[in-house]
N, CA, C and O atoms as a Tinker XYZ file with bonds, in Angstrom:
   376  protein
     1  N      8.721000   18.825000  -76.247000    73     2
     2  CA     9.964000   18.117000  -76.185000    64     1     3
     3  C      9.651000   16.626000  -76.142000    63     2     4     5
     4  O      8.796000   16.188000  -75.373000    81     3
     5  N     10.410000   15.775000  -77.047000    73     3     6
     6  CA     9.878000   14.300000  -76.985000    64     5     7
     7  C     11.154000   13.662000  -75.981000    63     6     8     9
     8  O     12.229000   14.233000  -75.796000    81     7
     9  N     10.836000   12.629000  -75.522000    73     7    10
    10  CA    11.639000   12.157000  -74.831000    64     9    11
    11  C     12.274000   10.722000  -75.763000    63    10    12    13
    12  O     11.413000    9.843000  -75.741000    81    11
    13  N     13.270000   10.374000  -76.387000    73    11    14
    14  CA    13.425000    8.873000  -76.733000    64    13    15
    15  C     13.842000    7.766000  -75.706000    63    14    16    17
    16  O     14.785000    7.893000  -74.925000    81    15
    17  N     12.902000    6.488000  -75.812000    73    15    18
    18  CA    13.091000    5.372000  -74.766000    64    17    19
    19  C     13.955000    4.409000  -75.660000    63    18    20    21
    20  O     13.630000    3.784000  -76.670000    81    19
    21  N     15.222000    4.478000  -74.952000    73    19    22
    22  CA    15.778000    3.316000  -75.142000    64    21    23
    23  C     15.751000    1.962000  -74.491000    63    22    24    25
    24  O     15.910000    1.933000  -73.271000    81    23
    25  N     15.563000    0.786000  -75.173000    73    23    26
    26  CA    15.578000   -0.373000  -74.273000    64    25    27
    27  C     17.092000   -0.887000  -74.216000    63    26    28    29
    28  O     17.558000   -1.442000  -75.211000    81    27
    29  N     17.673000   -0.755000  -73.350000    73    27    30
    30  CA    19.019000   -0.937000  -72.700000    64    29    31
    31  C     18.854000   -1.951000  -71.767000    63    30    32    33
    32  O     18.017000   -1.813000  -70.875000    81    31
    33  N     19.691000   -3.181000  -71.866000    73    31    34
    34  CA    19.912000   -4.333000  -71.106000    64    33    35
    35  C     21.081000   -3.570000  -70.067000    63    34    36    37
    36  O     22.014000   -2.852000  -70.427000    81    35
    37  N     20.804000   -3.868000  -69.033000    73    35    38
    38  CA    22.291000   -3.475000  -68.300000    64    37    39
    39  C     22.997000   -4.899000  -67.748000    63    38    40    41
    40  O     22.343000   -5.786000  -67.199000    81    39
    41  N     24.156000   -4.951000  -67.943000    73    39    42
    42  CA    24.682000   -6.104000  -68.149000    64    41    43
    43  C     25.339000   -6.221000  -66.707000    63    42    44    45
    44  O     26.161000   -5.324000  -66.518000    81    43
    45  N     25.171000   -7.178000  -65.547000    73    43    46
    46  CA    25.424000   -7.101000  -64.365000    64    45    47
    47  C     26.834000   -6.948000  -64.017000    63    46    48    49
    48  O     27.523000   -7.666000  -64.743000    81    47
    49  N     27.464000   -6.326000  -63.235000    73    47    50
    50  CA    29.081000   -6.476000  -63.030000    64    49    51
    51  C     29.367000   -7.743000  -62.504000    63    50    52    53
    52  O     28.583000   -8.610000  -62.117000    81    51
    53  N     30.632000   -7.738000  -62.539000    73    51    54
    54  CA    31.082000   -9.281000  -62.104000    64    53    55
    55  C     30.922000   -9.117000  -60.640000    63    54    56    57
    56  O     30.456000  -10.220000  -60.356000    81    55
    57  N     30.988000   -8.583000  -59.726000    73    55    58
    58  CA    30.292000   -8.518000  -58.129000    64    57    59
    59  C     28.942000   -9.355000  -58.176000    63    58    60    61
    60  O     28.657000  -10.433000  -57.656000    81    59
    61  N     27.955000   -8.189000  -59.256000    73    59    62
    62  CA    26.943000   -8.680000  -59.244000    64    61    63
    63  C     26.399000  -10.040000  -59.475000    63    62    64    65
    64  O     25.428000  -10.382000  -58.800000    81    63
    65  N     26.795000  -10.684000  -60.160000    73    63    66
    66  CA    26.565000  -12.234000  -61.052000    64    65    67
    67  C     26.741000  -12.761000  -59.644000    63    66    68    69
    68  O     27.403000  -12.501000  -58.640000    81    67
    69  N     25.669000  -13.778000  -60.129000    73    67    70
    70  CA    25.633000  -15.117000  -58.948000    64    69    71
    71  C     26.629000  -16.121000  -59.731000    63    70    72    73
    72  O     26.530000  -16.288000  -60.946000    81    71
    73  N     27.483000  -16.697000  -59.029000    73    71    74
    74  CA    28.424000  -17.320000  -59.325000    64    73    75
    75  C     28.091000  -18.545000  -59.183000    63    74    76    77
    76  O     28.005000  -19.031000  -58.055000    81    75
    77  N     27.836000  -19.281000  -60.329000    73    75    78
    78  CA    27.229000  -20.903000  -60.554000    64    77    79
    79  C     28.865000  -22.141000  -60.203000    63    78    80    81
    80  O     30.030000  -21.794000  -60.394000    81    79
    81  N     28.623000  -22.889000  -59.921000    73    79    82
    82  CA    29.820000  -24.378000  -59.858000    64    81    83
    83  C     30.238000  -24.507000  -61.393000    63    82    84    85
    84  O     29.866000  -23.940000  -62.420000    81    83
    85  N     31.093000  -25.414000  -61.126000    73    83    86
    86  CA    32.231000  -25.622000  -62.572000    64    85    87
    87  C     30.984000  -26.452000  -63.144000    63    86    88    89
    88  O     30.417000  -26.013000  -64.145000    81    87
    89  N     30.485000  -27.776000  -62.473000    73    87    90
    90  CA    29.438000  -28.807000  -63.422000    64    89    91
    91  C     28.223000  -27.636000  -64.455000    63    90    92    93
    92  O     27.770000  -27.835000  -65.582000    81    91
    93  N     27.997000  -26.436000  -63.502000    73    91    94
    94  CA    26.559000  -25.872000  -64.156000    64    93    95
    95  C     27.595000  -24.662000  -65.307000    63    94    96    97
    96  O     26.915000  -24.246000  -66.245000    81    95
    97  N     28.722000  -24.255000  -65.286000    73    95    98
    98  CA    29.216000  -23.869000  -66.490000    64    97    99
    99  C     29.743000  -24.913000  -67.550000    63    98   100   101
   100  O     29.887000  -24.317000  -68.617000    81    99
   101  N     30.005000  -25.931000  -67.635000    73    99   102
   102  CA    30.305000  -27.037000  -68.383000    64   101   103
   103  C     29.039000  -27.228000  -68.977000    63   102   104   105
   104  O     29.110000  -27.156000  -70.204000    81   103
   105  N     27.868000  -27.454000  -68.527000    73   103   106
   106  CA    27.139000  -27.976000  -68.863000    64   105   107
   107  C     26.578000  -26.921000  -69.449000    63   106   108   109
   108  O     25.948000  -27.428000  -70.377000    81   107
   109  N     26.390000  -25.610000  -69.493000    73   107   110
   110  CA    25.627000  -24.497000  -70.085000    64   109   111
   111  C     26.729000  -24.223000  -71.695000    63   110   112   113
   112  O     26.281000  -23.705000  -72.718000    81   111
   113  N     28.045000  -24.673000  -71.546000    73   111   114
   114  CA    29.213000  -24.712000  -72.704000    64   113   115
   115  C     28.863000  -25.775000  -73.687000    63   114   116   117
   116  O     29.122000  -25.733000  -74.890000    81   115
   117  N     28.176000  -26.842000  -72.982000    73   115   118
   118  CA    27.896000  -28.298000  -73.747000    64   117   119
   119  C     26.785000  -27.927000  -74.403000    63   118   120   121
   120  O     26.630000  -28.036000  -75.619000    81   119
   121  N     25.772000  -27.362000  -73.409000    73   119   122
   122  CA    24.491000  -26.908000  -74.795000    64   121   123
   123  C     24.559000  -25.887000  -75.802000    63   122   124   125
   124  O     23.974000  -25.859000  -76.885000    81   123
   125  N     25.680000  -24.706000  -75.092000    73   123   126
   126  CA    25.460000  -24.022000  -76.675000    64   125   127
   127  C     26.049000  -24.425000  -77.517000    63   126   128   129
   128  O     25.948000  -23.863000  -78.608000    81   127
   129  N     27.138000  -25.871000  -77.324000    73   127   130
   130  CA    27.741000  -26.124000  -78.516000    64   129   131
   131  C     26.929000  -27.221000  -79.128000    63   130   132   133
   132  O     27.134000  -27.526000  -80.303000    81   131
   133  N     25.818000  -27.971000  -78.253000    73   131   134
   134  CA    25.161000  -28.785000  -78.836000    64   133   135
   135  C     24.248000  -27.841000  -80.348000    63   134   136   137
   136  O     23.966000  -28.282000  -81.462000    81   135
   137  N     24.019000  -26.529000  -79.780000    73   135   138
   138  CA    22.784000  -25.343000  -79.883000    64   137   139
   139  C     23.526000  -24.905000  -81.769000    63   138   140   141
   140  O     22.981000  -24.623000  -82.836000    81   139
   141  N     25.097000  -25.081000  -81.287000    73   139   142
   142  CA    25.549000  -24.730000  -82.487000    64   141   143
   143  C     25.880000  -25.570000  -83.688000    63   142   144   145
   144  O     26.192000  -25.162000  -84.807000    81   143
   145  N     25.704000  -27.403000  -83.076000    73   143   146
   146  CA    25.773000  -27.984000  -84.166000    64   145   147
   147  C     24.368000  -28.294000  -85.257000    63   146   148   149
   148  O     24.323000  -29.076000  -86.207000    81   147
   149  N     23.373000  -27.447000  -84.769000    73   147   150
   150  CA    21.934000  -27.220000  -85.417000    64   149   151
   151  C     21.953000  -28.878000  -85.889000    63   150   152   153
   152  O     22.104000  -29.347000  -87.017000    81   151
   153  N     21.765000  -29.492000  -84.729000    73   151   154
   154  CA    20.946000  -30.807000  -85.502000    64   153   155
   155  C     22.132000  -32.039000  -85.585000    63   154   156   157
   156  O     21.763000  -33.187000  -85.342000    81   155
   157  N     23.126000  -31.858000  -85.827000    73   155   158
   158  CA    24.200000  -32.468000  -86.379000    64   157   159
   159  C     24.410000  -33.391000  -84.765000    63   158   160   161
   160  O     24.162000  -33.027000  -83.616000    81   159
   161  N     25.020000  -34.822000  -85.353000    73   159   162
   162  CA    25.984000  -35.363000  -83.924000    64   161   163
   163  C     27.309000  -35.167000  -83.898000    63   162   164   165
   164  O     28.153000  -35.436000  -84.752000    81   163
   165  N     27.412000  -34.684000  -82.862000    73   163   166
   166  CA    28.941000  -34.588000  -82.102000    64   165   167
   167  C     30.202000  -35.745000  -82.203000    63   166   168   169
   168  O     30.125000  -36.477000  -81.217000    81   167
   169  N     30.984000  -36.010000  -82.819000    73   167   170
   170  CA    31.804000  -36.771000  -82.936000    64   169   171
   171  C     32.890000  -36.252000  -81.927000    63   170   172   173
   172  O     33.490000  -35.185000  -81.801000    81   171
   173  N     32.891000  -37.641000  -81.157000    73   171   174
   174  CA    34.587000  -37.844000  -80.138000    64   173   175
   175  C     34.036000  -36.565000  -79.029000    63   174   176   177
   176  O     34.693000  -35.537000  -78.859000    81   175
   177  N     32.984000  -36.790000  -78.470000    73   175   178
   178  CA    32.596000  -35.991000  -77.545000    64   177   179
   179  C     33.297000  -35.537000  -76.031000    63   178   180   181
   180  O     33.606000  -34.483000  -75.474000    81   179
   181  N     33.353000  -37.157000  -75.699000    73   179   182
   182  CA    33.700000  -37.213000  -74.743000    64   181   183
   183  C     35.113000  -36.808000  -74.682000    63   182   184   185
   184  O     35.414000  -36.140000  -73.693000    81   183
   185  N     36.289000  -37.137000  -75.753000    73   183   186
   186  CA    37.545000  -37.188000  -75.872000    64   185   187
   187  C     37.267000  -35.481000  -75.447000    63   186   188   189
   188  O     37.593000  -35.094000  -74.325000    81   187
   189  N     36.687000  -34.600000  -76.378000    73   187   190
   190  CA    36.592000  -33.521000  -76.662000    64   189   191
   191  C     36.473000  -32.979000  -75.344000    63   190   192   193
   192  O     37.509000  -32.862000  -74.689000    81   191
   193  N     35.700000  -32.731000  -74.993000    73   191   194
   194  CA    35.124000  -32.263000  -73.429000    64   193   195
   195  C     36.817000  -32.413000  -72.476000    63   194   196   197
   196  O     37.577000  -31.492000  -72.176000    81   195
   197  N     37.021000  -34.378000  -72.110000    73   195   198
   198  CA    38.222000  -33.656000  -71.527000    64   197   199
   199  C     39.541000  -33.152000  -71.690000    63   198   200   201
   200  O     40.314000  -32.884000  -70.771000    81   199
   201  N     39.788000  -33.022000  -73.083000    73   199   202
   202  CA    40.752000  -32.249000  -73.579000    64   201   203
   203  C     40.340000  -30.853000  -73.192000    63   202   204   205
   204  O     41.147000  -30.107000  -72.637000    81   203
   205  N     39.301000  -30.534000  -73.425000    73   203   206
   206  CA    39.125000  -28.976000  -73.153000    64   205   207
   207  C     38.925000  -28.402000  -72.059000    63   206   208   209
   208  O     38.614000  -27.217000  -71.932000    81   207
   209  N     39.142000  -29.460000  -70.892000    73   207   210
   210  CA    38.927000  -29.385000  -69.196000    64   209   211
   211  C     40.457000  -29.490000  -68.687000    63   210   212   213
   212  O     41.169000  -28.710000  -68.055000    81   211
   213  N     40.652000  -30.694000  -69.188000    73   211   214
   214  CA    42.080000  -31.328000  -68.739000    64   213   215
   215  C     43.136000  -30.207000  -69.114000    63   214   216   217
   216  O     43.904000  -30.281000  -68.155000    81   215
   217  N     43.532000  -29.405000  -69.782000    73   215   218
   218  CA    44.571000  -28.389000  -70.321000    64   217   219
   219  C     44.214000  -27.309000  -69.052000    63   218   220   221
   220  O     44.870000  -27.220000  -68.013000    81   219
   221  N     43.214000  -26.648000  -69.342000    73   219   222
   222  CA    43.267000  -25.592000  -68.207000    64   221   223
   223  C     43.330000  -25.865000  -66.515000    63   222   224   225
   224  O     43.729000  -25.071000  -65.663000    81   223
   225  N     42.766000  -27.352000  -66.297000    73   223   226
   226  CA    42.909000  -27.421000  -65.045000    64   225   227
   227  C     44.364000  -27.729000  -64.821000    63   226   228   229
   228  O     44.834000  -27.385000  -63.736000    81   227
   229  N     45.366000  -28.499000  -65.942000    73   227   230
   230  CA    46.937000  -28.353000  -65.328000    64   229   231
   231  C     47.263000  -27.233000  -65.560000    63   230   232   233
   232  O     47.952000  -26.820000  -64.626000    81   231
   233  N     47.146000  -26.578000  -66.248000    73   231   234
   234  CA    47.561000  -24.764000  -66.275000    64   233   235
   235  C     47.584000  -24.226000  -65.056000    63   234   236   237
   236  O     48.522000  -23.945000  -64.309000    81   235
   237  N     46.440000  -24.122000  -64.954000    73   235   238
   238  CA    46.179000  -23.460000  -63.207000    64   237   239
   239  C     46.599000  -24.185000  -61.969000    63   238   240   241
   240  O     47.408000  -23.732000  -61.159000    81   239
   241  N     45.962000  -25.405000  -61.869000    73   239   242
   242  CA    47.050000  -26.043000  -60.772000    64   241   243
   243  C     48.602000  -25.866000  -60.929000    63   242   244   245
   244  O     49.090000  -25.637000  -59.822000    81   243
   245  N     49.341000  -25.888000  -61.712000    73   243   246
   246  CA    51.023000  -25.961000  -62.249000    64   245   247
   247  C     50.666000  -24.209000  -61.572000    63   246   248   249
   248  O     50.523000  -24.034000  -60.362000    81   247
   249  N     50.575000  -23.136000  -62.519000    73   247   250
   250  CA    50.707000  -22.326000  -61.948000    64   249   251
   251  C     50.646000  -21.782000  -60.263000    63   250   252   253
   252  O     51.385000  -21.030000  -59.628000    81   251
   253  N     49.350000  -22.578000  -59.875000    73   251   254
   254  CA    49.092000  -22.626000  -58.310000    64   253   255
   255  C     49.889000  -23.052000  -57.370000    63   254   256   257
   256  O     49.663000  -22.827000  -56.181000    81   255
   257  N     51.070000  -23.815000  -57.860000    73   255   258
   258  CA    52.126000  -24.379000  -56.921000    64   257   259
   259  C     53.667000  -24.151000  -57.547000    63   258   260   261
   260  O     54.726000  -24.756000  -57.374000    81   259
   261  N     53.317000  -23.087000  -58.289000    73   259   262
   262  CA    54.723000  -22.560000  -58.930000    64   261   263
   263  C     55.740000  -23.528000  -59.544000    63   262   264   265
   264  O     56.938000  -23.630000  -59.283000    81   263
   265  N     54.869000  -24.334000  -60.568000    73   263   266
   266  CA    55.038000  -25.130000  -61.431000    64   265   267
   267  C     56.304000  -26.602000  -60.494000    63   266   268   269
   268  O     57.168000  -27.270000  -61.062000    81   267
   269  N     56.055000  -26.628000  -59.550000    73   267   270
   270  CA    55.843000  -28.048000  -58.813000    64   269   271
   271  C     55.465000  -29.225000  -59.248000    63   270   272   273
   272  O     54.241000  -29.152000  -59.356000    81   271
   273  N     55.822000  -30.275000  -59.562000    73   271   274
   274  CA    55.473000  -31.576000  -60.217000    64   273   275
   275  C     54.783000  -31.810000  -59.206000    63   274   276   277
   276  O     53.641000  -31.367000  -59.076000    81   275
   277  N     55.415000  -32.590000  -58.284000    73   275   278
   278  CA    55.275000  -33.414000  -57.454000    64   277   279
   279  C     54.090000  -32.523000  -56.363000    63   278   280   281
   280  O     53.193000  -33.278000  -55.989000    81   279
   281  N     54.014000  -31.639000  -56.032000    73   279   282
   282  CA    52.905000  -30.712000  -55.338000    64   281   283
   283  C     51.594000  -30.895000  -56.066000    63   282   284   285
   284  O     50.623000  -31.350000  -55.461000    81   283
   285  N     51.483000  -30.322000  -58.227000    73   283   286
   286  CA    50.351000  -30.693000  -58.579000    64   285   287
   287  C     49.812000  -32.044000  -58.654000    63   286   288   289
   288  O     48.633000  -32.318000  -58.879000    81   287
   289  N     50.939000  -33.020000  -58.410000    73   287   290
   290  CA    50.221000  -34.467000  -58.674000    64   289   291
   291  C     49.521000  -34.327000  -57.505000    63   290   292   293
   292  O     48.298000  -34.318000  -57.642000    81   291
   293  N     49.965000  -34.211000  -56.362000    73   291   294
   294  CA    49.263000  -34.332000  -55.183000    64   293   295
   295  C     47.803000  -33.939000  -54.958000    63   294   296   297
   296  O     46.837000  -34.581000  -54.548000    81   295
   297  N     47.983000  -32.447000  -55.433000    73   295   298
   298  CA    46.483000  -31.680000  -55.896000    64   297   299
   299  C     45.740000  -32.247000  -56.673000    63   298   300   301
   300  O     44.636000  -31.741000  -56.874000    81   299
   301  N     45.932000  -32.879000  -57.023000    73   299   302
   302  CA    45.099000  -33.572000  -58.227000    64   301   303
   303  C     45.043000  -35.324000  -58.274000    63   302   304   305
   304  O     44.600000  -36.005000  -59.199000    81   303
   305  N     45.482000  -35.682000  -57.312000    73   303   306
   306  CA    45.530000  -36.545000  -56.994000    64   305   307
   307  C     45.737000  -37.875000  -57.786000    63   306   308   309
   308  O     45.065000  -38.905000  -57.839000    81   307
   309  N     47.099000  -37.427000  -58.480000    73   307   310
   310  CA    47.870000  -38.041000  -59.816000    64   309   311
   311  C     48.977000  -38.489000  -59.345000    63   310   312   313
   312  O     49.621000  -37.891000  -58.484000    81   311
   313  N     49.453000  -40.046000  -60.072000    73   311   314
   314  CA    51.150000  -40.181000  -60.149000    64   313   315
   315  C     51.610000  -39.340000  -60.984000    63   314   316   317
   316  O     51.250000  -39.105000  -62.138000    81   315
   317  N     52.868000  -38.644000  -60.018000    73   315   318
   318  CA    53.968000  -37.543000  -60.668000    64   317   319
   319  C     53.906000  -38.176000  -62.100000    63   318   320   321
   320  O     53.754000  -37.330000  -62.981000    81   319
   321  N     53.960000  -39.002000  -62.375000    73   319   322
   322  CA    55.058000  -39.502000  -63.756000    64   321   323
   323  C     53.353000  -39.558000  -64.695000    63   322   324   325
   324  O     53.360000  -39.197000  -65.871000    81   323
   325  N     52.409000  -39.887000  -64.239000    73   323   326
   326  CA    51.222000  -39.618000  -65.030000    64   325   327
   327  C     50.774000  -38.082000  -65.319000    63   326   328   329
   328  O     50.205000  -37.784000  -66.370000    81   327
   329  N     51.123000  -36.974000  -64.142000    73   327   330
   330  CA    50.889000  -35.644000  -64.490000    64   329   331
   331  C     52.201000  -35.724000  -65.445000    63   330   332   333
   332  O     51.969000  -34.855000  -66.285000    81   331
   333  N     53.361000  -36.263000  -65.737000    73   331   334
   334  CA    53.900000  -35.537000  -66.296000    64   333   335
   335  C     53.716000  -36.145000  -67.945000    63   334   336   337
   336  O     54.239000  -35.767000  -68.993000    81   335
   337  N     53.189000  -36.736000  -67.787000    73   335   338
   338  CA    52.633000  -37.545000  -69.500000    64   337   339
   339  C     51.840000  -36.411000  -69.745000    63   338   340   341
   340  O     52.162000  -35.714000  -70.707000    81   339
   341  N     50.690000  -36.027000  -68.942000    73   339   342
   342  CA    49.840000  -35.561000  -69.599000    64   341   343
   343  C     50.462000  -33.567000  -70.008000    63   342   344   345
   344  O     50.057000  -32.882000  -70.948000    81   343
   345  N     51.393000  -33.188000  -69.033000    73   343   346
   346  CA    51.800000  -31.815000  -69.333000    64   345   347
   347  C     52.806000  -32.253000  -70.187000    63   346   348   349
   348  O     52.988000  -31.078000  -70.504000    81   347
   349  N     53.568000  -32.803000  -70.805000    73   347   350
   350  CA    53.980000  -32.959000  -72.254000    64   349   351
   351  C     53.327000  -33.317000  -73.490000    63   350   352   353
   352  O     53.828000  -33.070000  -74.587000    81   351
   353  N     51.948000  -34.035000  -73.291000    73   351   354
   354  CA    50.795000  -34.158000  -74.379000    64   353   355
   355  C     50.101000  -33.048000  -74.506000    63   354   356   357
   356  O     49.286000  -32.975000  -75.426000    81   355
   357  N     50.309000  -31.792000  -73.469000    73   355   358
   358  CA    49.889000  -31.003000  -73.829000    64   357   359
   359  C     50.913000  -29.761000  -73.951000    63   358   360   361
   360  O     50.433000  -28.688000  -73.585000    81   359
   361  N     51.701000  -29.746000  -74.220000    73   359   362
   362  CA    52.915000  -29.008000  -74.798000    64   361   363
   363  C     53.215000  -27.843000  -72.981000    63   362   364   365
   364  O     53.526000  -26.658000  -73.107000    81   363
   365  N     53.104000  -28.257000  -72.038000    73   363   366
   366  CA    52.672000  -28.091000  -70.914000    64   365   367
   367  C     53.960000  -27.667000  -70.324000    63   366   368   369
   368  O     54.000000  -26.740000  -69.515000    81   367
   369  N     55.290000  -28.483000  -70.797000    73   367   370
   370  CA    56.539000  -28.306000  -70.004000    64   369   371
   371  C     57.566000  -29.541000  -71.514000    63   370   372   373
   372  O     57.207000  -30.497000  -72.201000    81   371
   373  N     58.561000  -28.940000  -71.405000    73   371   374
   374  CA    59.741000  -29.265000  -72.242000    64   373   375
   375  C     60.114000  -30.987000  -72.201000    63   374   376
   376  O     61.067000  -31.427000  -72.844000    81   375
């Protein structure tokens, strides 16, 4: 009787995973996209980055205070009238 060996990665559960800070997932997102421009420079980087930070963190804060203006400015430590520029630049609220 032969036995077949499979090499099987077992992929850790989410319990399992050591749970890294927001800077060390940003920064592991920045290299594989550096990883994916094979060579090439990044144009409007920086713009880029906090557009793609800035949207989800008012998402979740807004959601976190049950869409509260004046509560997420606080959290975030924004003038109301500046959170609310930026959740209409981002199609965020009407």
């Amino acid at each position: 009787m032969s036995t077949t060996n499979y090499n099987v990665i077992k992929m850790p559960s989410y319990a399992e995973k050591q749970h890294t800070g927001l800077s060390e997932n940003v920064k592991f997102s920045l290299q594989e996209y550096m990883r994916d421009l094979d060579g090439e420079l990044p144009a409007n980087l920086y713009d880029l980055v906090l557009q793609q930070i800035e949207k989800p963190l008012l998402e979740t804060v807004m959601q976190h205070v049950g869409n509260n203006q004046s509560k997420a400015a606080q959290c975030l430590g924004l003038n109301r009238g500046t959170l609310r520029k930026k959740l209409l630049a981002y199609d965020l609220i009407d």
